[in-house]
C-alpha positions in Angstrom: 0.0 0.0 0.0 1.5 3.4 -0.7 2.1 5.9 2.5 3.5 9.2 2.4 6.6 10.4 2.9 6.5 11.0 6.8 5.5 7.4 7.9 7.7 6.1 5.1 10.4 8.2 6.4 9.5 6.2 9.9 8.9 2.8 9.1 13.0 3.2 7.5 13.8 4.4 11.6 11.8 1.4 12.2 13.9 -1.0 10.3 16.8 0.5 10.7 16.2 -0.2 15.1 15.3 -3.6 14.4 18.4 -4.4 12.3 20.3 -2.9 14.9 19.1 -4.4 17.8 18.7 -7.9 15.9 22.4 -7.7 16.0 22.3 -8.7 19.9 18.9 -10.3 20.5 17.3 -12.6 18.5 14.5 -10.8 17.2 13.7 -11.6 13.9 14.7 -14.2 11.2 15.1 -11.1 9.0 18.8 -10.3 9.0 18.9 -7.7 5.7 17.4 -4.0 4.7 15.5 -6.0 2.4 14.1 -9.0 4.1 12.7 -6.5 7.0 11.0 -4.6 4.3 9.8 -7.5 2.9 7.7 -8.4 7.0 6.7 -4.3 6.8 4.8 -4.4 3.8 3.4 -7.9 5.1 2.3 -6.3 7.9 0.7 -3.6 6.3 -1.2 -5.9 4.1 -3.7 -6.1 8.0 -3.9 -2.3 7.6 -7.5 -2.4 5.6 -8.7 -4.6 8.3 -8.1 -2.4 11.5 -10.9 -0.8 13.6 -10.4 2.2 14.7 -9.1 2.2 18.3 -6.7 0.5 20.4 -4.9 -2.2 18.7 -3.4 -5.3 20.8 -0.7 -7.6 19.3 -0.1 -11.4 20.3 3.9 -11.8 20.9 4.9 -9.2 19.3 8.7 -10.5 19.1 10.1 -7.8 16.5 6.9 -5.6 16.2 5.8 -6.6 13.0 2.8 -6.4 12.3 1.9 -4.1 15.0 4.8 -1.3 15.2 4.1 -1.1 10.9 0.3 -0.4 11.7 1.0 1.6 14.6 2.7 4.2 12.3 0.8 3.6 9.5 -2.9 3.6 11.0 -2.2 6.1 13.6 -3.6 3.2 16.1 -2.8 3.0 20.4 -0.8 -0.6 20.5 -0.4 -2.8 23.4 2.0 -5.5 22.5 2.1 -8.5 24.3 5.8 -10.7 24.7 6.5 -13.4 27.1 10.5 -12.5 26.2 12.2 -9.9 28.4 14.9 -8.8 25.9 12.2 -8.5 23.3 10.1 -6.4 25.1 12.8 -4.2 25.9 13.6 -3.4 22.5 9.7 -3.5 21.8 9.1 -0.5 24.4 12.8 1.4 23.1 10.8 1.4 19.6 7.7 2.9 20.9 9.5 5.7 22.5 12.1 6.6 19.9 9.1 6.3 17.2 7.1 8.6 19.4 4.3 5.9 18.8 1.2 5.5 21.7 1.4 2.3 23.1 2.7 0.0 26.2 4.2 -3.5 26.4 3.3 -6.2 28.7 5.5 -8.9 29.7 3.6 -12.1 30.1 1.5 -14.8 29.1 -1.5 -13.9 26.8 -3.6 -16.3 28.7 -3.2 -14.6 31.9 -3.4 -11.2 30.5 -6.9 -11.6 29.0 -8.1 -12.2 32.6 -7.0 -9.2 33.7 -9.5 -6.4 33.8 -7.8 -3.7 32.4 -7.5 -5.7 28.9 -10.1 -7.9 29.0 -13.1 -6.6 26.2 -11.2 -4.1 26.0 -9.3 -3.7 21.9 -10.7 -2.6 19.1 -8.3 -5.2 16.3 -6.2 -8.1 17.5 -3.4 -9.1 15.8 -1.6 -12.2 15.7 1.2 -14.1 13.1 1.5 -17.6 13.5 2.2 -18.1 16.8 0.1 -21.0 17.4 -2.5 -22.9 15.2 -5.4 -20.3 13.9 -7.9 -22.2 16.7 -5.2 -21.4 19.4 -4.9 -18.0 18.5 -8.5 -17.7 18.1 -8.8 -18.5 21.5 -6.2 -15.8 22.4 -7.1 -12.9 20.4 -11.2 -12.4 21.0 -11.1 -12.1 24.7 -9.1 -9.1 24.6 -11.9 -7.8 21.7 -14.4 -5.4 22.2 -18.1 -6.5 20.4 -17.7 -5.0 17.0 -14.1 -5.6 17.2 -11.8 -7.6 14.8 -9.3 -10.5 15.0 -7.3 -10.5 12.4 -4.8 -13.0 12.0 -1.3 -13.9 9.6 -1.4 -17.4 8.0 0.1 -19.2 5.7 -1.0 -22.2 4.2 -4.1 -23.8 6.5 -5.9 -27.1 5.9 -9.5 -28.1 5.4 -9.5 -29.1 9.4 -7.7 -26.2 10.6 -10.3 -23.9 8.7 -12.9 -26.0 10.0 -11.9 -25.9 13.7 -11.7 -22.0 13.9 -15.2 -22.1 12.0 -16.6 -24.2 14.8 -14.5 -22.6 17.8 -15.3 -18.9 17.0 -19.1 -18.8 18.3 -17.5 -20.4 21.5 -15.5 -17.7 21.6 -17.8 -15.0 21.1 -17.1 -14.5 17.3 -18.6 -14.8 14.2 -17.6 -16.6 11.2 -14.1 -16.5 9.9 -13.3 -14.9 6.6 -10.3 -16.0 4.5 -8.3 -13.0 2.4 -6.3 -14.9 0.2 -2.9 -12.7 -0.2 0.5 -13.5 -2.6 1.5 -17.2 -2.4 0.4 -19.1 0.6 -0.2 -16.2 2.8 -3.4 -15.2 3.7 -5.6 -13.5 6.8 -8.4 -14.7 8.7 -10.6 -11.9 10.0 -13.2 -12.4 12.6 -15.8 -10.3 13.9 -16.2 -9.9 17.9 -20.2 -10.5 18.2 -20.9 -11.3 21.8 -18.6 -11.7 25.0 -16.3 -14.7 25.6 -16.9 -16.8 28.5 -14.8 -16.2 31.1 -13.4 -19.7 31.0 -11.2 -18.3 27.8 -8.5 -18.4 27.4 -7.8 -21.5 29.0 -5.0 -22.0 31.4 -1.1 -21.1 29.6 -0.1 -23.7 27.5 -3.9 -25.6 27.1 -5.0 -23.5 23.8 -1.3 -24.9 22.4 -1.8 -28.5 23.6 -5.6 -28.7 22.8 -6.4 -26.5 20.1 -10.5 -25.8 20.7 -12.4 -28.4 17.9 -8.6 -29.3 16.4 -6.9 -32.5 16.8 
């Protein structure tokens, strides 16, 4: 998608932090100018999708896609990393991109729990952290109703597809929709419909081990 000059002029910062810093902690498999450009405009491929309002990201790891649509969108981001040394350099990026936002060390699964975060986002973002039911299960507790998952794949089979069809109402969502993208890639966006019941997410690791209607 074409941005002007300004947030181009940011999203090189951007890169240019992440390169650095990748240097020292693991960040991303992306070691070249080119391959990181490559994961920004990937990222911004989710920028149709976003609701306006707070945006929450899933581990977050390098920032993609969320840092990308925090500059691009002009959305609030909470990023969510289980890694120390990545949310460090997650929370250096906010502040030297000027960008809105905070970063919360922890466990998705405990976070949604909490109050402050719980029904609370307006898009949820996610890459492939997990199978598409197990990130399902992540993403729409932290969603406002009216709010949207939206979710990096690449390729997904019939029973994958299947399972997030039947978990999503569980969840509070409605049916998923599949944007096919270049290659393999795609996203799956969901609509936030009703609450989630406060048994999800599931205890940390359970969503991973027992994907909801996946085996």
């Amino acid at each position: 998608m074409s941005v002007s000059q300004d947030r181009h002029d940011r999203l090189a910062v951007y890169a240019e932090l992440l390169l650095s810093a990748n240097r020292r902690v693991n960040l991303t498999a992306a070691r070249t100018s080119a391959a990181v450009w490559e994961h920004i405009e990937d990222s911004l491929t989710v920028a149709p999708y976003v609701v306006e309002g707070e945006l929450v990201d899933i581990g977050s790891g390098g920032g993609f896609p969320a840092i990308p649509l925090a500059i691009v969108c002009g959305v609030r981001v909470t990023l969510i990393e289980a890694i120390a040394k990545k949310a460090t350099f997650l929370r250096s990026a906010l502040t030297e991109l000027g960008l809105e936002g905070e970063v919360l060390i922890g466990r998705v699964e405990s976070i949604a729990h909490e109050s402050a975060y719980r029904e609370r986002f307006a898009t949820a973002t996610a890459r492939a952290v997990a199978s598409a039911p197990a990130v399902l299960e992540f993403t729409l507790p932290l969603l406002r109703a009216g709010g949207r998952a939206v979710l990096q794949r690449g390729r997904m089979d019939e029973a994958e597809l299947r399972a997030v069809e039947a978990a999503s109402p569980m969840l509070g969502g409605g049916p998923p929709v599949e944007q096919a993208l270049e290659g393999e890639r795609r996203l799956l966006v969901i609509e936030k419909r009703a609450p989630t019941p406060i048994r999800f997410p599931r205890r940390v690791g359970v969503p991973q081990r027992k994907p909801l209607c996946f085996t």
